[in-house]
C-alpha positions as CSV (number, residue, x, y, z in Angstrom):
1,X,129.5,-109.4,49.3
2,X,127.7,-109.7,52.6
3,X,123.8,-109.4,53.0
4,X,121.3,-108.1,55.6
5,X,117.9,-109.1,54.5
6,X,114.2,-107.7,55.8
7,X,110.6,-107.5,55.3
8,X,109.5,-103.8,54.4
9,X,106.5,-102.7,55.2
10,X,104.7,-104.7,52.6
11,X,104.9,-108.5,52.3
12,X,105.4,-108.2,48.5
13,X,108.7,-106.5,48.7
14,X,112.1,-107.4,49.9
15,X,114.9,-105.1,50.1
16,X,118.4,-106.4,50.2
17,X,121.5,-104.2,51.2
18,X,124.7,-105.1,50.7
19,X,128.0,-102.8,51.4
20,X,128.1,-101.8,47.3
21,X,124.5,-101.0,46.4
22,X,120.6,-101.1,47.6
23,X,118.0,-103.3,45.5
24,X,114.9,-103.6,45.3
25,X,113.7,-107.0,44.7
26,X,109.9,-107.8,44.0
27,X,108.3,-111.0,45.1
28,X,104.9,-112.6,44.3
29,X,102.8,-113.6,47.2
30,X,104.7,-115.9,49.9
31,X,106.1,-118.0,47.2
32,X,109.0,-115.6,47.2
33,X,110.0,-115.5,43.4
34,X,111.9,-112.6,42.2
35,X,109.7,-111.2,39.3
36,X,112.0,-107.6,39.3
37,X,115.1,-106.0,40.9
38,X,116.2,-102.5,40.3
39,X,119.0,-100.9,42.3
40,X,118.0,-98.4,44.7
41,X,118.0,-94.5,43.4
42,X,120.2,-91.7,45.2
43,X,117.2,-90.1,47.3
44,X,116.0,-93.7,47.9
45,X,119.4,-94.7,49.6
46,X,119.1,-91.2,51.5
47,X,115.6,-92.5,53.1
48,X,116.6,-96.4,53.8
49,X,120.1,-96.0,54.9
50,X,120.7,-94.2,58.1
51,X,118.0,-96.8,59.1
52,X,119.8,-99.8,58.0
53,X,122.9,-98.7,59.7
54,X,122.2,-98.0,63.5
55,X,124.5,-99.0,65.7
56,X,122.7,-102.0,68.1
57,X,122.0,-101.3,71.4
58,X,122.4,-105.2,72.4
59,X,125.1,-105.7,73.9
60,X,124.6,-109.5,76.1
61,X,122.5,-112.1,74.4
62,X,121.4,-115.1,76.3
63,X,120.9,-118.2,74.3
64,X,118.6,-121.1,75.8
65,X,118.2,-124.6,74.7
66,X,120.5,-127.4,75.0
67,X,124.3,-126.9,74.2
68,X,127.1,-129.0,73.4
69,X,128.3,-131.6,74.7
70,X,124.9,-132.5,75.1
71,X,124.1,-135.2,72.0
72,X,121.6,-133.5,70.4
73,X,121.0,-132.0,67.0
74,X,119.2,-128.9,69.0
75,X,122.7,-128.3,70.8
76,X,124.7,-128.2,68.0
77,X,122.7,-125.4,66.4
78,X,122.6,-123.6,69.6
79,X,126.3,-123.9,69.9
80,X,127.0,-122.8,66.4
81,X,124.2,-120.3,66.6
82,X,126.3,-118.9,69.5
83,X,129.8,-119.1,67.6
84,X,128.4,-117.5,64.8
85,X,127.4,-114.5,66.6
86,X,130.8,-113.8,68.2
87,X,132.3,-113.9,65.5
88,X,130.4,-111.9,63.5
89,X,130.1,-109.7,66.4
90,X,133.6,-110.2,69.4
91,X,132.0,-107.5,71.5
92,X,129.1,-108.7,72.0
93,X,128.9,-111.0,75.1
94,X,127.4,-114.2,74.3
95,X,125.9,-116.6,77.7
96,X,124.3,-120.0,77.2
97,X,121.8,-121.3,80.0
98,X,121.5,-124.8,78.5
99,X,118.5,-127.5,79.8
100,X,120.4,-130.4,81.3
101,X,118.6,-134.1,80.7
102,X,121.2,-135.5,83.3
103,X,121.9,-134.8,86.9
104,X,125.1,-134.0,86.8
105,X,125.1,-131.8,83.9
106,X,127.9,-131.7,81.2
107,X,131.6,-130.3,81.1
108,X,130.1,-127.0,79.6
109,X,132.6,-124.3,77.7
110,X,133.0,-121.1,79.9
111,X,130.5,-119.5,77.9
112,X,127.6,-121.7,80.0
113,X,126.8,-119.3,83.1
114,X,123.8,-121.3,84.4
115,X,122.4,-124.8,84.2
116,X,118.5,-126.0,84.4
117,X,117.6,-129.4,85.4
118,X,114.9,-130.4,82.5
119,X,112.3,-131.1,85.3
120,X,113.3,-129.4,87.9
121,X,110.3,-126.2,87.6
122,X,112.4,-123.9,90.5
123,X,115.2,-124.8,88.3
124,X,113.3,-122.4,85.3
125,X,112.6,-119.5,87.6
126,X,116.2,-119.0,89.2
127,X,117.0,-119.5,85.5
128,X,114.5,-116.5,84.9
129,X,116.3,-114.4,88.2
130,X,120.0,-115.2,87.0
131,X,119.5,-113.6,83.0
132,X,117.2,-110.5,84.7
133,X,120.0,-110.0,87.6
134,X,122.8,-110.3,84.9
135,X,121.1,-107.7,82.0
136,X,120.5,-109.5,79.1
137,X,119.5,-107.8,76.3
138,X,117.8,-110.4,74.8
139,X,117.2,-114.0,74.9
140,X,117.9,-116.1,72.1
141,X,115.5,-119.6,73.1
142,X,115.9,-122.7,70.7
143,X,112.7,-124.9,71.4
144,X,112.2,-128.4,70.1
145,X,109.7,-130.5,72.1
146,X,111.2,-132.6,74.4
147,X,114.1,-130.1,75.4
148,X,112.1,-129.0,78.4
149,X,110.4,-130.1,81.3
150,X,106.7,-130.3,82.5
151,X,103.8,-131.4,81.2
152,X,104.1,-130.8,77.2
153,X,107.5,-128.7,78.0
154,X,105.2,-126.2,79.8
155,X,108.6,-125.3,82.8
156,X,110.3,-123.1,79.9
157,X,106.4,-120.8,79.8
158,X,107.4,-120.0,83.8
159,X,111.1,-118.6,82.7
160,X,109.6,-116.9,79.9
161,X,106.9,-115.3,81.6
162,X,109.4,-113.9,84.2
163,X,111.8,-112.5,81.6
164,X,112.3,-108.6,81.4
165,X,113.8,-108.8,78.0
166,X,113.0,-109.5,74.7
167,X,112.7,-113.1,73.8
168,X,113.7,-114.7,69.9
169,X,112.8,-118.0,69.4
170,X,113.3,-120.3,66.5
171,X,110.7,-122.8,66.7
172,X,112.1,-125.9,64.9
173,X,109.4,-128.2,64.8
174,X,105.9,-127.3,64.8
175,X,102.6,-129.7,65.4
176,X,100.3,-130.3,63.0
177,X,98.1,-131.0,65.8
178,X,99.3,-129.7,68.9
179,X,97.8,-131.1,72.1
């Protein structure tokens, strides 16, 4: 049985669909425990369906970070990040832009369509220039510190803030204490 999990509009509830039934599960404060589930009624499944089901209007996704063969626990989720989408999705073209700590890069898969030197800044914004000019629907960006160049990894903020997209990012560490 294969999930799709959301927030609704309130954070005390969780509504899980699956391709059988609708259920309602209801959680306690953030500590997400499930206190109560109840499948979904008829008129409820009327309401909450056709929602659930569009068909996505993403059709490229960008994914930024590093990438395999890079060493690198970051590019090894980014790469199967990426795998994980095509399969679950073969239409869907799939581009990595990966941040390369070397000069002269890796032997990159096909799937790699552009490559930023780490502290090279104009580097960033023909980074920014190649996923506008090529339509990406959205950008996928795996940030770790020490991935990206500048002062405190501050060259990916100049991509970003170019981007005509939407942007994801999965933060994977975050500072206590950020300076």
């Amino acid at each position: 049985m294969r999930l799709l999990a959301s927030l609704w509009q309130f954070p005390t509830v969780l509504d899980i669909f699956s391709s059988r039934d609708l259920y309602f599960l209801t959680i306690v404060g953030r500590e997400y425990r499930c206190m109560n589930a109840y499948p979904a009624s008829a008129e409820e499944k009327e309401i909450i369906i056709p929602f659930m089901q569009k068909p996505s209007a993403i059709r490229k996704i960008a994914f930024l970070g590093d990438y395999l063969p890079r060493k690198c626990g970051i590019a090894t989720f980014t790469t199967d990040l990426r795998c994980a989408v095509v399969a679950e999705f073969p239409a869907m073209q799939c581009l990595v832009v990966p941040v390369n700590d070397l000069a002269d890069g890796y032997e990159y898969p096909a799937e790699v369509r552009f490559e930023i030197a780490e502290q090279d800044l104009p580097s960033y914004l023909r980074a920014a220039d190649f996923l506008n000019i090529t339509d990406v629907d959205v950008i996928c960006v795996q940030h770790e510190f020490g991935i990206f160049g500048g002062p405190a990894g501050s060259h990916v903020l100049a991509l970003l803030r170019e981007l005509r997209m939407p942007i994801i990012t999965t933060l994977h560490t975050i500072l206590r204490e950020p300076n």
